[in-house]
TIMIVO-969466 format. One record per residue (C-alpha): x, y, z. Coordinates in Angstrom, 1 decimal. Layout:
<pts>
[pt [X, Y, Z]]
...
</pts>
This chain:
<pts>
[pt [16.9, 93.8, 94.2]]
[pt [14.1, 93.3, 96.5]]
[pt [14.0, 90.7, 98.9]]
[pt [17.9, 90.8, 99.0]]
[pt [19.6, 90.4, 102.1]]
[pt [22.6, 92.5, 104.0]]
[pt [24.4, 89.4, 103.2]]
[pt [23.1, 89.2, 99.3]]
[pt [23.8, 92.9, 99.0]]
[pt [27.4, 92.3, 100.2]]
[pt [28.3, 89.5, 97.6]]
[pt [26.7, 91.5, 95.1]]
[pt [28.7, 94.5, 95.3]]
[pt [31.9, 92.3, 96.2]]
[pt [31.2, 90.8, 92.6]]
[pt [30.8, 93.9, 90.6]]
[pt [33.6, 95.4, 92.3]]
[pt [35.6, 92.0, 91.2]]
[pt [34.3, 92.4, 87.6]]
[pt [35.5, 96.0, 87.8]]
[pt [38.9, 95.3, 88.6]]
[pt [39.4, 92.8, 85.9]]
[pt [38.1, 95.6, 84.0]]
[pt [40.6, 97.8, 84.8]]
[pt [43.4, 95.3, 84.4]]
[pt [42.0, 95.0, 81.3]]
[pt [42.3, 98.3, 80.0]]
[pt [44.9, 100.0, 82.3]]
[pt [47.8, 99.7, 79.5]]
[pt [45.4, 101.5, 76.9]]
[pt [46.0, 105.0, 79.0]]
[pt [48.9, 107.0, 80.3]]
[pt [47.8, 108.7, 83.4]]
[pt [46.1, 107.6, 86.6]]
[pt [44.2, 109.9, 88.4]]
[pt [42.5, 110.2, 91.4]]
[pt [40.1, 112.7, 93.0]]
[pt [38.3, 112.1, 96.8]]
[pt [35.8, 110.6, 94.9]]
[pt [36.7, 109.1, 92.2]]
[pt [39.7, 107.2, 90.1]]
[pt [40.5, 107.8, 86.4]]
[pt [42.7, 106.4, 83.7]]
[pt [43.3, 109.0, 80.9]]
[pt [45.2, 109.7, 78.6]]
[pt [45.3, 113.8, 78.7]]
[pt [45.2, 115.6, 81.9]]
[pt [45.1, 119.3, 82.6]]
[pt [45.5, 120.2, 86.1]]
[pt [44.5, 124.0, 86.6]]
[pt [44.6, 125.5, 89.9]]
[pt [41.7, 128.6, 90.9]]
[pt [41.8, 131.1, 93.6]]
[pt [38.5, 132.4, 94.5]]
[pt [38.5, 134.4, 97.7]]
[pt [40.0, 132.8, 100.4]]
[pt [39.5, 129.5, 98.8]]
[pt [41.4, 127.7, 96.7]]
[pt [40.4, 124.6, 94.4]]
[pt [41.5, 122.7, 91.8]]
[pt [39.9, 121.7, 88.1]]
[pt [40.9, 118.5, 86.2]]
[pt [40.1, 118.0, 82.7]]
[pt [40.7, 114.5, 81.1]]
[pt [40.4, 113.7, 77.8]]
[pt [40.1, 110.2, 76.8]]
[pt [39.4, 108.4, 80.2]]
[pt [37.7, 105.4, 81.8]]
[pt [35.6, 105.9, 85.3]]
[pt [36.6, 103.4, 87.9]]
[pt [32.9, 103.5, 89.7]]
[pt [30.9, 100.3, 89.9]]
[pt [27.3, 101.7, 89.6]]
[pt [28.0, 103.2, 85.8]]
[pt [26.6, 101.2, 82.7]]
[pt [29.4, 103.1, 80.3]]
[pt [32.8, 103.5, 82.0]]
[pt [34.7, 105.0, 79.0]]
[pt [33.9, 108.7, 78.6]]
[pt [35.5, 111.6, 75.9]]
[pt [35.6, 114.3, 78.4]]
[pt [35.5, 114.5, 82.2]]
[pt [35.1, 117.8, 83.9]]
[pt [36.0, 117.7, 88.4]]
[pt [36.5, 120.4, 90.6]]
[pt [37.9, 119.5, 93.7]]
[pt [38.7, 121.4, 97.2]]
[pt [40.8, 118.4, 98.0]]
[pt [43.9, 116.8, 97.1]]
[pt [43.9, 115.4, 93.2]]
[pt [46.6, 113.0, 92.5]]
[pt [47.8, 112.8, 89.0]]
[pt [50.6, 110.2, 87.8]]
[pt [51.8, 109.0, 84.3]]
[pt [51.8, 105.1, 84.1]]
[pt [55.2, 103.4, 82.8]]
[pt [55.1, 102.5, 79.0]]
[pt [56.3, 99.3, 78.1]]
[pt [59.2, 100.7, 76.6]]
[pt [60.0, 102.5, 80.1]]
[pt [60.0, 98.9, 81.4]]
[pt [62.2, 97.5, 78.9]]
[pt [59.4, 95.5, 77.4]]
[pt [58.6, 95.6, 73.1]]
[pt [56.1, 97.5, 72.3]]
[pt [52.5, 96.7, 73.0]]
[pt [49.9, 96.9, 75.7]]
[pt [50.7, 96.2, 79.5]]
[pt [49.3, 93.4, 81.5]]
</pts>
């Protein structure tokens, strides 16, 4: 990317994050949970939440099985396993299946 400008660097990364979101919209209906952490976003489809004490601080692990990485700067996005620890908030909510919307079966769009 030498030689690029502010301006290049801008259209680039607005592009790949364009490409990422039709990504996700592509796959979103293949999981049942969305996830995010303070620095990151996941789609899975198992979640363990587990809280830890350690001392006076508290933290949270999040295992996901099954899970696609919403981050623009990875080549493979899928992943088996993800391990995060987090001192922050972790927000974990199941997506609607088409049959909770009333639709037939198949994936959502």
């Amino acid at each position: 990317m030498e030689g690029m400008s502010g301006d290049d660097l801008d259209d680039y990364e607005a592009e790949m994050e364009l490409q990422l979101y039709r990504e996700y919209r592509d796959v979103v209906g293949l999981f049942r949970y969305v996830v995010e952490t303070e620095r990151r976003f996941y789609l899975a489809n198992e979640v363990t939440v587990t809280p830890h004490a350690d001392g006076s601080d508290l933290y949270v692990e999040v295992q996901l099985e099954d899970a696609w990485v919403w981050d623009i700067y990875r080549a493979k996005r899928f992943v088996k396993k993800v391990r995060v620890l987090s001192f922050k908030d972790v927000n974990v909510e199941e997506l609607p299946t088409a049959e909770d919307l009333g639709m037939p079966d198949g994936p959502l769009s």
